[in-house]
Backbone as numpy.savetxt, mean C-alpha at the origin, in Angstrom:
# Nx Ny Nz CAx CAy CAz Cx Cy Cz
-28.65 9.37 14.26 -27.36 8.68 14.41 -27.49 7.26 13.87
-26.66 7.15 13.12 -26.61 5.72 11.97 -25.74 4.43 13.06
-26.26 3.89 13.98 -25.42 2.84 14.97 -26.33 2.02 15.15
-25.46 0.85 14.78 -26.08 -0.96 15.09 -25.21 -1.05 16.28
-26.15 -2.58 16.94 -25.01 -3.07 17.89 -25.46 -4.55 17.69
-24.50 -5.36 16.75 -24.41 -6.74 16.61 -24.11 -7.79 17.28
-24.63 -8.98 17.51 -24.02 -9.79 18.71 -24.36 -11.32 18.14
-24.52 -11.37 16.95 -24.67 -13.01 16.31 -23.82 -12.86 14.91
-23.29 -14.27 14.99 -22.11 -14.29 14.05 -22.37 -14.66 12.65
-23.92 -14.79 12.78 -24.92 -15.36 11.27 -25.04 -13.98 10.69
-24.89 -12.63 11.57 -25.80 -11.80 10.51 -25.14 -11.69 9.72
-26.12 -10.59 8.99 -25.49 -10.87 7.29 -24.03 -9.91 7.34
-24.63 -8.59 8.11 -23.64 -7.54 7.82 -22.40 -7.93 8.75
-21.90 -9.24 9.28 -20.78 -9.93 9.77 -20.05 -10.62 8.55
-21.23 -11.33 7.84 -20.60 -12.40 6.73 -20.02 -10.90 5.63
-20.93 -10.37 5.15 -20.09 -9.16 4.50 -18.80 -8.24 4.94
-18.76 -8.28 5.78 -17.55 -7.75 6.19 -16.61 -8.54 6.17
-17.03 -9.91 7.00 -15.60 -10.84 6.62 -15.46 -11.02 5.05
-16.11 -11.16 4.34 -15.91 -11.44 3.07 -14.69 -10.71 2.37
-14.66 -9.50 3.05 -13.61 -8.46 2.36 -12.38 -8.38 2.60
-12.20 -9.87 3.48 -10.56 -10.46 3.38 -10.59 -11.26 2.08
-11.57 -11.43 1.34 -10.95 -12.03 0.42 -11.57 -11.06 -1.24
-10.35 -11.27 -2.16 -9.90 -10.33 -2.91 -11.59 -10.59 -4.34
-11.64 -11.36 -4.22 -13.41 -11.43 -5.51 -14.21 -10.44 -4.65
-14.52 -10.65 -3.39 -15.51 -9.69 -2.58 -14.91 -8.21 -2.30
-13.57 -7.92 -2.07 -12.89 -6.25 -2.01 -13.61 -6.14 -3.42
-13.21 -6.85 -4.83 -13.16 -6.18 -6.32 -14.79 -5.85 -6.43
-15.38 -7.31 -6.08 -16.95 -6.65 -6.10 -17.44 -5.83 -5.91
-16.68 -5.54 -4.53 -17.95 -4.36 -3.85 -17.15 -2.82 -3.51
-16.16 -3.09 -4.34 -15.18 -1.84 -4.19 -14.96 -1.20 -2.31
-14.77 -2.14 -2.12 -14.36 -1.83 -0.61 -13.54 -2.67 0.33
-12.67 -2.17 0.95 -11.59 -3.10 1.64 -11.34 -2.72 3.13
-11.02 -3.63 4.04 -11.23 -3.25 5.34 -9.61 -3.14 5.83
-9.85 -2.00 6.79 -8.50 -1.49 8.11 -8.56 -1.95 9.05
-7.73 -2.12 9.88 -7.82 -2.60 11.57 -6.89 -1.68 12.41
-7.38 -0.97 13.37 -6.46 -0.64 14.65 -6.60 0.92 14.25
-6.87 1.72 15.81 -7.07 2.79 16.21 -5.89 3.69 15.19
-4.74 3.57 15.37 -3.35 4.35 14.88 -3.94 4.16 13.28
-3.46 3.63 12.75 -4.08 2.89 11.36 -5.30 4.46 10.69
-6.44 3.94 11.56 -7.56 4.70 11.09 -7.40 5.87 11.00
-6.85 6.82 12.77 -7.02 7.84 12.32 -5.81 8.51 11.86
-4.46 7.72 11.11 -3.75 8.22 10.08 -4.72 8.37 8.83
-5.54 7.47 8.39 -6.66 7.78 7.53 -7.61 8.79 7.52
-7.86 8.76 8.60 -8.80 10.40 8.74 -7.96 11.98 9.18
-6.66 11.80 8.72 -5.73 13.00 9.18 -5.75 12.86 7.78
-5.14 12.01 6.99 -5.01 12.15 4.96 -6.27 12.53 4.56
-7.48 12.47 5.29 -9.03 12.66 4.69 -9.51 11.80 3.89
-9.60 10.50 4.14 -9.95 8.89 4.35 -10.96 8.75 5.53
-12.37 8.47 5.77 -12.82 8.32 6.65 -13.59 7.12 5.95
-13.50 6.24 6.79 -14.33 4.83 6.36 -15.89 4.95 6.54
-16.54 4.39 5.47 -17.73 4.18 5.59 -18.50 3.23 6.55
-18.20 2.56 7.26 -18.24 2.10 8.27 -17.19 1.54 9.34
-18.02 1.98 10.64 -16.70 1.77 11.68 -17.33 0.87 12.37
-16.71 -0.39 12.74 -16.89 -1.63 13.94 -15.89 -1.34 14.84
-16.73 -1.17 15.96 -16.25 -1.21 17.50 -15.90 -2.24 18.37
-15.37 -2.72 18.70 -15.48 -3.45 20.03 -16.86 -3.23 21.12
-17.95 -3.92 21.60 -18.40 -3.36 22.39 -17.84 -3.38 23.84
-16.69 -3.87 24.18 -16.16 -3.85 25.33 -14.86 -3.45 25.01
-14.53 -1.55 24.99 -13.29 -1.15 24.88 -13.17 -0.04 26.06
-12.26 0.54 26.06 -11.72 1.59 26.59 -12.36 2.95 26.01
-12.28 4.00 26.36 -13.00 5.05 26.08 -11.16 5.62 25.39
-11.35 6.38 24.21 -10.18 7.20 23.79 -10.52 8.56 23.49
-9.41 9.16 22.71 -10.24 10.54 22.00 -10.15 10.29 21.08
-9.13 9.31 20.41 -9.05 9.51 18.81 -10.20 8.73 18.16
-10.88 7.47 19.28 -11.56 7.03 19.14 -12.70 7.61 18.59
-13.09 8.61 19.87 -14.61 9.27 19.61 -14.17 9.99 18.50
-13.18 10.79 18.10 -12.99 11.74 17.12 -13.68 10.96 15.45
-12.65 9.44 15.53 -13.30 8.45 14.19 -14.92 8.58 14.47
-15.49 8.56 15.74 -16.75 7.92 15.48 -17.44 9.18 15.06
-17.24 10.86 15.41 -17.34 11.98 14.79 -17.43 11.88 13.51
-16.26 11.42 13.21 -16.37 12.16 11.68 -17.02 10.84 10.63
-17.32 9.88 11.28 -17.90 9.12 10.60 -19.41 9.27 10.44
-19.76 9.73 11.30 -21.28 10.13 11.55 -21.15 11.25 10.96
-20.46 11.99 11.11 -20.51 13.55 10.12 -20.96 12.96 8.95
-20.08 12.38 8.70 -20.15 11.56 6.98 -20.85 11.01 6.44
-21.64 10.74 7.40 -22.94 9.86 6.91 -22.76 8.56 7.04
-21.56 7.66 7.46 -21.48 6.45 7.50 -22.26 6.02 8.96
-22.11 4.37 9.14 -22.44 4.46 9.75 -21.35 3.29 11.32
-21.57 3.30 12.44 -21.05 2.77 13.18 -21.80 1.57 13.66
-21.12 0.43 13.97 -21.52 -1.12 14.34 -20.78 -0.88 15.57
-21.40 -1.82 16.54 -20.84 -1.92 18.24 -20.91 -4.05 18.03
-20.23 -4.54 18.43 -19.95 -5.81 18.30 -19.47 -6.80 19.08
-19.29 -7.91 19.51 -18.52 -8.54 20.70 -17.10 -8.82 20.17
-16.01 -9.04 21.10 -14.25 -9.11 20.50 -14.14 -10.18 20.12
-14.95 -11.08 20.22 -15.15 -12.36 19.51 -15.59 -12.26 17.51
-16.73 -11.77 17.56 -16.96 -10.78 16.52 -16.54 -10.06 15.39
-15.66 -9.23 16.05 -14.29 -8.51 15.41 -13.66 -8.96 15.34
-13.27 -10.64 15.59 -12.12 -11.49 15.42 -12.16 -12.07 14.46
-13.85 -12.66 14.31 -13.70 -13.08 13.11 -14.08 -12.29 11.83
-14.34 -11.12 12.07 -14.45 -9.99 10.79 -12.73 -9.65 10.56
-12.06 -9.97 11.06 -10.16 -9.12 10.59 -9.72 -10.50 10.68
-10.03 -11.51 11.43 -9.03 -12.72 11.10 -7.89 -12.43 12.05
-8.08 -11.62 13.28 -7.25 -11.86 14.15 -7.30 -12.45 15.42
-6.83 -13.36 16.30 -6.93 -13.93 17.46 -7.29 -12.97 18.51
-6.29 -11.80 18.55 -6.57 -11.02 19.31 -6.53 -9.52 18.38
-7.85 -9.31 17.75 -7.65 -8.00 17.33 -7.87 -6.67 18.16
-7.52 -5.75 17.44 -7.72 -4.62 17.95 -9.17 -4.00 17.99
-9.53 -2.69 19.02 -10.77 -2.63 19.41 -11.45 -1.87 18.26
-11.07 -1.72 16.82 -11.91 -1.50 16.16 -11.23 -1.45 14.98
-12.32 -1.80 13.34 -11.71 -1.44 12.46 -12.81 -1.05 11.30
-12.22 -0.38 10.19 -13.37 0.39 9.01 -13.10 -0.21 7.94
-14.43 -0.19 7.07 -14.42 0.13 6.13 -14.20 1.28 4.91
-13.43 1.07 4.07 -13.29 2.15 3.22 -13.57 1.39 1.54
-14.03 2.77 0.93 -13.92 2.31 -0.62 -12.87 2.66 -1.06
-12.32 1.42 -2.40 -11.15 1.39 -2.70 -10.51 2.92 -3.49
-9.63 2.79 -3.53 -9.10 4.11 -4.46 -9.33 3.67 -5.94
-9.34 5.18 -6.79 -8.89 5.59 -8.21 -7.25 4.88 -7.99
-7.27 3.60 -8.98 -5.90 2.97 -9.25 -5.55 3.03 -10.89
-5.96 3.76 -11.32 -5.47 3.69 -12.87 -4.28 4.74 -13.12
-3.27 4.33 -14.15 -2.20 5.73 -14.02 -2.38 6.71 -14.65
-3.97 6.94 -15.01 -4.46 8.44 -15.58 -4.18 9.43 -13.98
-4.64 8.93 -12.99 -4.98 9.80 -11.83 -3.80 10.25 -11.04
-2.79 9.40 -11.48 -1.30 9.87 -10.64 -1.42 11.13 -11.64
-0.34 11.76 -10.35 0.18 13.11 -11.12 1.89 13.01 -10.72
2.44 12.92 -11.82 3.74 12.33 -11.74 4.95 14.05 -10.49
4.12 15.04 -11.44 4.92 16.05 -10.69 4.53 16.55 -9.26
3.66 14.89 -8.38 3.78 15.45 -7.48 4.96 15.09 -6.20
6.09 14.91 -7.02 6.81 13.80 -6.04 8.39 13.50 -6.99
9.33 14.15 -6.70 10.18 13.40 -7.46 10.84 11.63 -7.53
10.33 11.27 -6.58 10.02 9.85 -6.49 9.00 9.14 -6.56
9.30 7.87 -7.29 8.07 6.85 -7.06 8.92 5.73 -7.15
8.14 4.55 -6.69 8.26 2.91 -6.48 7.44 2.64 -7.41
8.15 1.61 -8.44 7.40 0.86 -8.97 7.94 -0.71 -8.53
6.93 -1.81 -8.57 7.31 -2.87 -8.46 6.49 -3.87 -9.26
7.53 -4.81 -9.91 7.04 -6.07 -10.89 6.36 -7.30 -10.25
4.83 -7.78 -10.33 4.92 -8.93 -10.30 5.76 -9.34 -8.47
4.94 -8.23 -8.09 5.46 -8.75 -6.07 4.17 -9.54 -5.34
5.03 -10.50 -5.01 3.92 -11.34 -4.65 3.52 -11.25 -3.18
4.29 -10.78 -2.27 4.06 -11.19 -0.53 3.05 -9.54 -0.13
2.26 -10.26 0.44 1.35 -8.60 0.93 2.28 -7.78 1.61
3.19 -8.43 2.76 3.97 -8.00 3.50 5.09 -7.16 2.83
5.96 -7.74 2.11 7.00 -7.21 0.95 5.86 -5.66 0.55
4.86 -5.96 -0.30 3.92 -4.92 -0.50 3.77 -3.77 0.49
3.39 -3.79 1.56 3.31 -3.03 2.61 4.52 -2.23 2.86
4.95 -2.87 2.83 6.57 -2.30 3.62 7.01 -1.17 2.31
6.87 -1.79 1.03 7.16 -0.64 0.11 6.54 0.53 0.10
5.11 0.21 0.29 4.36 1.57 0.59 4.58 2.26 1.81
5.13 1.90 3.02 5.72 2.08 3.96 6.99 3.30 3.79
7.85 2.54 2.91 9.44 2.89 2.50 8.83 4.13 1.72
7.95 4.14 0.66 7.09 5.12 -0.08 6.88 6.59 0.81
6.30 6.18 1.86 5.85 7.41 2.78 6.88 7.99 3.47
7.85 7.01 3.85 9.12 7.41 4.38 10.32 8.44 3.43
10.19 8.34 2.18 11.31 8.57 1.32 10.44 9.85 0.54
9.17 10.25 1.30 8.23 11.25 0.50 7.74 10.94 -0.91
7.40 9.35 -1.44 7.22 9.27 -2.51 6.36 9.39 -3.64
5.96 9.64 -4.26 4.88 10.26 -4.49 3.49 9.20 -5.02
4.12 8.24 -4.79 3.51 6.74 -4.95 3.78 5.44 -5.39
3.32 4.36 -5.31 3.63 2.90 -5.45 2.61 2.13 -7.14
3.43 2.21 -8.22 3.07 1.28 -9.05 3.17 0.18 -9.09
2.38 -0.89 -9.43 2.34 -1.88 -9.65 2.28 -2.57 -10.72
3.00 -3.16 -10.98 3.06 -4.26 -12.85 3.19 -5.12 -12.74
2.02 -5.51 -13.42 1.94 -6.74 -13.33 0.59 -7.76 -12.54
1.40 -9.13 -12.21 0.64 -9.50 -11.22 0.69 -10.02 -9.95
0.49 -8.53 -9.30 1.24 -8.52 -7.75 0.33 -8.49 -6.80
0.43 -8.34 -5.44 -0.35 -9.49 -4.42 -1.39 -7.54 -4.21
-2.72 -7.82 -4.01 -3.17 -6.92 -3.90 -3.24 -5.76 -2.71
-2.84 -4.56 -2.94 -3.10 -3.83 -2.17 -3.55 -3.25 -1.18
-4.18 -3.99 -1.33 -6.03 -3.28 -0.68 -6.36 -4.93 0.41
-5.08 -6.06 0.94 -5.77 -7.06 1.33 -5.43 -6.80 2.49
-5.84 -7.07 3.62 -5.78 -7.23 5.17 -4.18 -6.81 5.82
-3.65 -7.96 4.83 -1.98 -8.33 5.25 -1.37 -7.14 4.55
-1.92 -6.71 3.61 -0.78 -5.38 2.90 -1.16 -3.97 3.58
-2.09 -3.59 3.70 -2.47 -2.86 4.43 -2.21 -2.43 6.21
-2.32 -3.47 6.49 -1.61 -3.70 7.78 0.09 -3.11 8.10
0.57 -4.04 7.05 1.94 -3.68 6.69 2.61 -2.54 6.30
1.48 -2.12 5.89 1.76 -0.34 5.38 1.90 0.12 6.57
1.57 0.03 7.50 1.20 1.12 8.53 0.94 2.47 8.72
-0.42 2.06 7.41 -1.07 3.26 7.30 -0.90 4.36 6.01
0.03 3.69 5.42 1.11 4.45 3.90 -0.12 3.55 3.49
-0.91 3.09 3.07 -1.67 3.10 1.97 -2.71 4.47 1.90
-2.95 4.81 2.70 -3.89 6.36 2.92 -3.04 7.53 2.31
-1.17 7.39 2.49 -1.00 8.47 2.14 -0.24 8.35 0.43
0.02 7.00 0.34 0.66 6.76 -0.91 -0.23 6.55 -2.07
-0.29 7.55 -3.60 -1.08 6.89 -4.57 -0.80 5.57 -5.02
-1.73 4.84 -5.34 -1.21 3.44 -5.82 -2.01 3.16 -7.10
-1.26 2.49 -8.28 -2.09 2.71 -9.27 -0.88 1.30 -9.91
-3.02 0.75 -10.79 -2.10 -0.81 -11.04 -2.24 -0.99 -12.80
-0.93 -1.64 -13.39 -0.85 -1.37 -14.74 -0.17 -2.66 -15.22
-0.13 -3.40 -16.43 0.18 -3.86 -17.26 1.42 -3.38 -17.94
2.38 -4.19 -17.84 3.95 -3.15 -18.10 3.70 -2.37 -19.31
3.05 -2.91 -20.41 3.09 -2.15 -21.88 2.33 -0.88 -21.89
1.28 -0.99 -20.67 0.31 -0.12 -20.19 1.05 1.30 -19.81
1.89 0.66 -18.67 2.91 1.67 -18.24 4.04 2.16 -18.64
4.47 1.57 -19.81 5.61 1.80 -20.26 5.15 2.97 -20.90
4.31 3.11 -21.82 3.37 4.22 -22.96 3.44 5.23 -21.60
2.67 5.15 -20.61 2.65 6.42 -19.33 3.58 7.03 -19.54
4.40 6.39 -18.63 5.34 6.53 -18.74 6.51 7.61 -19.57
6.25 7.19 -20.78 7.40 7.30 -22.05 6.57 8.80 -22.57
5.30 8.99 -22.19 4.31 9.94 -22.19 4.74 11.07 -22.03
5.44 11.62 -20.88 5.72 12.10 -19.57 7.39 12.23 -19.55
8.14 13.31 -19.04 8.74 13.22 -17.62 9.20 11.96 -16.86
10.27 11.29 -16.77 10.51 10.49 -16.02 11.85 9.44 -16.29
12.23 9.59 -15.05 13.52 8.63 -15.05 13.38 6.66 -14.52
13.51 6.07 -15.53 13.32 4.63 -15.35 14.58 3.58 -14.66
14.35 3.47 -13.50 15.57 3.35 -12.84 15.61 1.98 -12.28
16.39 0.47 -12.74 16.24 -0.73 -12.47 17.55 -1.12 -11.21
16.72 -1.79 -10.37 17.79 -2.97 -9.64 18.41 -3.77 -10.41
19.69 -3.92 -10.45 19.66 -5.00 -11.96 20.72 -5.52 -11.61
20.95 -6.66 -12.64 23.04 -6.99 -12.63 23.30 -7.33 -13.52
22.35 -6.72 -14.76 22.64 -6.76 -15.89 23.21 -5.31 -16.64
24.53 -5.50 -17.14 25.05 -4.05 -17.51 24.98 -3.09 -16.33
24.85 -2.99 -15.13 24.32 -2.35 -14.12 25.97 -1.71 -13.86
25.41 -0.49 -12.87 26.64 0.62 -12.80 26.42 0.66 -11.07
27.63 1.09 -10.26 27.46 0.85 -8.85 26.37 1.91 -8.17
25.23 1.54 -7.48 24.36 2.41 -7.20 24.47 3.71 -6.96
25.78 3.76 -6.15 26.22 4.84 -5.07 26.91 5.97 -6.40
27.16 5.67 -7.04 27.79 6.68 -8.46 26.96 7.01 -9.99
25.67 6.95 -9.46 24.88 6.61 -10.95 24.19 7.78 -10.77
23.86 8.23 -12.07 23.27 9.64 -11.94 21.72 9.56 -12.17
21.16 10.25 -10.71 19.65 9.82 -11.02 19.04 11.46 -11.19
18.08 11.39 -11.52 17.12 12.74 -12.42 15.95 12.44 -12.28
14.99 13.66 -11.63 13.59 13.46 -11.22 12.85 13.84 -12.19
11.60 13.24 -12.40 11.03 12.46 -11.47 11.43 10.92 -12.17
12.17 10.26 -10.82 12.49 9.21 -10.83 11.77 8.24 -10.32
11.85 6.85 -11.40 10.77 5.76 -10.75 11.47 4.59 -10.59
11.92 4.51 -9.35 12.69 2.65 -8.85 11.68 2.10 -9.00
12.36 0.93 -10.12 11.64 -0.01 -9.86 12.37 -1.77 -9.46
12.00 -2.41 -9.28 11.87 -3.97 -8.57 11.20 -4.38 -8.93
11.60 -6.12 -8.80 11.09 -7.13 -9.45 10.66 -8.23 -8.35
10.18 -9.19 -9.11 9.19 -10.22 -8.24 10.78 -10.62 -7.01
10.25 -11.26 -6.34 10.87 -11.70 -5.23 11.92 -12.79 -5.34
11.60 -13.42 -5.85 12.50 -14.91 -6.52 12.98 -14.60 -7.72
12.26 -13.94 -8.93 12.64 -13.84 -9.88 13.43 -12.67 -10.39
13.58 -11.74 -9.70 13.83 -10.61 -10.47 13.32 -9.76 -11.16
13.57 -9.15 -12.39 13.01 -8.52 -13.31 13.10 -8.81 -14.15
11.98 -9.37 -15.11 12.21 -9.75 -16.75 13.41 -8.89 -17.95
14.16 -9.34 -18.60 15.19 -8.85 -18.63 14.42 -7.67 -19.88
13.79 -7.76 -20.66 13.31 -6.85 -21.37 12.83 -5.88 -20.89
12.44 -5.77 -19.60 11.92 -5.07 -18.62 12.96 -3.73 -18.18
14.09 -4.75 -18.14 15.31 -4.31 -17.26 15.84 -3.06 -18.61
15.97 -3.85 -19.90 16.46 -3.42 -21.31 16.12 -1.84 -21.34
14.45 -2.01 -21.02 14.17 -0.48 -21.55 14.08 0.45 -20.20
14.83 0.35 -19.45 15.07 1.14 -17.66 16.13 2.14 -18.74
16.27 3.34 -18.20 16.89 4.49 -18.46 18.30 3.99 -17.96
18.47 3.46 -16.52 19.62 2.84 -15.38 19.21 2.00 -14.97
20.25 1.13 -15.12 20.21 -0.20 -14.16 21.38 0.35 -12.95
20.92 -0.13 -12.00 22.02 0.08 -10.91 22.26 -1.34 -10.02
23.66 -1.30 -9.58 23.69 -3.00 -8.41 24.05 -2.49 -7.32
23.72 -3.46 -6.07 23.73 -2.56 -4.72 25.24 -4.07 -4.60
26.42 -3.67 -3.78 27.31 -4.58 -3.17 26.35 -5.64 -2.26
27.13 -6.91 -2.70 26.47 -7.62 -1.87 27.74 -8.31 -0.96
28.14 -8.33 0.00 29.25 -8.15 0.72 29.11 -9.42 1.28
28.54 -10.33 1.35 28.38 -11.85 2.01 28.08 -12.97 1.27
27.25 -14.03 1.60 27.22 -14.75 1.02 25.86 -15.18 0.15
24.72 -14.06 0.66 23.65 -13.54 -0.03 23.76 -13.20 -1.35
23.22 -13.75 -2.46 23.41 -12.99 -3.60 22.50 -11.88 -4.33
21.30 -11.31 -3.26 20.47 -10.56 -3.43 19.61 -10.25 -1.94
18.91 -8.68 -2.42 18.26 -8.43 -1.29 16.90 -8.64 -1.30
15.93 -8.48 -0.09 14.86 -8.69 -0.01 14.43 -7.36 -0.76
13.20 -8.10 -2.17 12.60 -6.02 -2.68 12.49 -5.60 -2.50
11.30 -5.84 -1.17 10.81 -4.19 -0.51 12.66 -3.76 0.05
13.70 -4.79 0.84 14.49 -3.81 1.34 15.04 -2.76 0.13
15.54 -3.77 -1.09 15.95 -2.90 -2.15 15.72 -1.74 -2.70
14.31 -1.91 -2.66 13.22 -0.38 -2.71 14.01 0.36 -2.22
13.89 0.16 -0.66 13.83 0.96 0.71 16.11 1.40 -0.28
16.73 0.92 0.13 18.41 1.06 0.26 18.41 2.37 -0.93
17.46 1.52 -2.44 17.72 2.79 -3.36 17.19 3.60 -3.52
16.06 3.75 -2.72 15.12 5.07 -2.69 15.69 5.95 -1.71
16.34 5.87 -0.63 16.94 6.82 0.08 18.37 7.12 -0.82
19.14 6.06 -1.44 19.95 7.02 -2.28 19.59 8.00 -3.10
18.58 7.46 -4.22 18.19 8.64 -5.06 17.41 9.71 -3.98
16.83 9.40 -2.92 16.54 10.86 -2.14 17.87 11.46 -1.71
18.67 11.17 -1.58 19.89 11.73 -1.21 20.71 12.21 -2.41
20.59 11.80 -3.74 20.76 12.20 -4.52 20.42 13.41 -5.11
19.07 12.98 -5.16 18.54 14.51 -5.67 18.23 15.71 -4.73
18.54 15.25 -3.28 18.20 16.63 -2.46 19.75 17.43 -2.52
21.21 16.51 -3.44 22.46 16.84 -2.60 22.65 18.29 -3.76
C-alpha cells in the first residue's frame, strides 16, 4: 500500500503540490489539482482517478471516500494523510475540504475531439475569468455538449478556480485548446455549424436556423468577438436585451444559446 502521512509544511511533496496552483508548474509537470469529495468521485464515475490523493488526517469516515482511496491504490497511485492546516495551504483554501487529487492533464489538441460525438459544442474566444470558464464547462455538461473549445488566449482550464467552477464538467467535458486559424482549418475540415453571439448583421436568436453539429461560440468578456471572427461564423445570432444592460455575461450567453439550439435541434 503506497500511503505517506505528512505533517511539515517544508516537505518537498507539499511545495509540489502547492505549486500546481500555478499555471508554469500544471504545464511542467502535466498535472493539475481537484478539491472536494463530490468533485472527485464525479471523476472516478467518468474514469478519472487521480494519481494522488491528500487526505485530511482528521476527517470523517465516508464511503465515497474509501471507494477514491480503493481505486486509487488499485491504480497504483498513491495516498498522502496530512494536517487541515496542510491541505490549506496545498488548495489555497481557508477552510478546505477534507481532501483533494491529483490528476494528469488531458489530450487538448483538436485532433482528439471527435466532433460526431455530440451535436453541440462551446467554443469560446480569448475568456479570461476561470469562473466565466467553469461555468461554461458546467453549461457544457448540462446542455449534453460534446465539449468546450478554446481560442485563443483564455484563462486556463486546468487552474484551481476553473475547475472548481466546473463542478466537476471538466472530467466529463472534452476540452481542447487552439489558435483561431488552427481551428478554423478543423473546423472547415469537417461537419459543422459555426454559430456567433453577435450584433453584427445578426438575426433574432429564437428564429435562426441551427444544424448539427453545431459550435456556439463567444467572445472575451469585455470585448466581444473580433469582427473577422464573427465574418466567417455560418450565423450570427442577438439575444433581446430588454433593460438597460447592453450585453450578457458569456458564460450566461453560452448557457441562454445553447439550450436554444438544444431545443432546436431536439424539436
Amino acid at each position: 500500500m503506497n500511503r505517506r502521512h505528512i505533517t511539515g509544511f517544508s516537505n518537498p511533496t507539499v511545495k509540489a503540490l502547492r505549486a500546481l496552483r500555478e499555471k508554469k508548474h500544471r504545464k511542467a509537470s502535466g498535472r493539475f489539482l481537484a478539491e472536494g469529495l463530490r468533485l472527485l468521485t464525479d471523476a472516478r464515475e467518468c474514469g478519472h482517478v487521480p494519481e494522488t490523493l491528500v487526505l485530511a488526517d482528521r476527517r470523517d469516515p465516508h464511503p465515497l471516500l474509501s471507494a477514491l482511496e480503493d481505486a486509487v491504490e488499485s491504480g497504483g497511485g498513491e495516498v498522502i494523510e496530512t494536517t487541515p492546516d496542510i491541505l490549506s495551504k496545498i488548495t489555497g483554501k481557508d477552510n478546505p475540504q477534507a481532501v483533494a487529487g491529483v490528476f494528469a492533464e488531458f489530450d487538448t489538441s483538436l485532433g482528439a475531439l471527435d466532433r460526431s460525438r455530440s451535436d453541440i459544442w462551446l467554443v469560446a474566444q480569448a475568456l479570461r475569468d476561470p469562473g466565466n470558464l467553469g461555468t461554461m464547462l458546467r453549461t457544457g455538461d448540462a446542455i449534453g455538449a460534446g465539449g468546450v473549445i478554446l481560442i485563443d488566449d483564455c484563462a486556463d482550464p486546468f487552474s484551481v478556480e476553473a475547475v472548481r467552477a466546473s463542478m466537476g464538467a471538466v472530467f466529463t467535458q472534452s476540452i481542447a485548446l487552439a489558435r483561431w486559424d488552427e481551428f478554423e482549418s478543423w473546423l472547415r475540415a469537417g461537419t459543422g455549424q459555426l454559430v456567433a453571439a453577435s450584433l453584427r448583421d445578426a438575426q433574432p436568436y429564437r428564429s435562426a436556423s441551427y444544424a448539427a453539429p453545431c459550435f456556439v461560440m463567444v467572445g472575451n468578456e469585455s470585448r466581444g468577438l473580433p469582427e473577422e471572427y464573427e465574418m466567417a461564423c455560418d450565423l450570427r445570432v442577438t439575444m433581446p436585451m430588454k433593460g438597460r444592460a447592453d450585453s450578457l455575461n458569456a458564460a450566461v450567453a453560452a448557457a441562454v444559446l445553447g439550450y436554444e439550439v438544444l431545443a432546436a435541434l431536439d424539436a
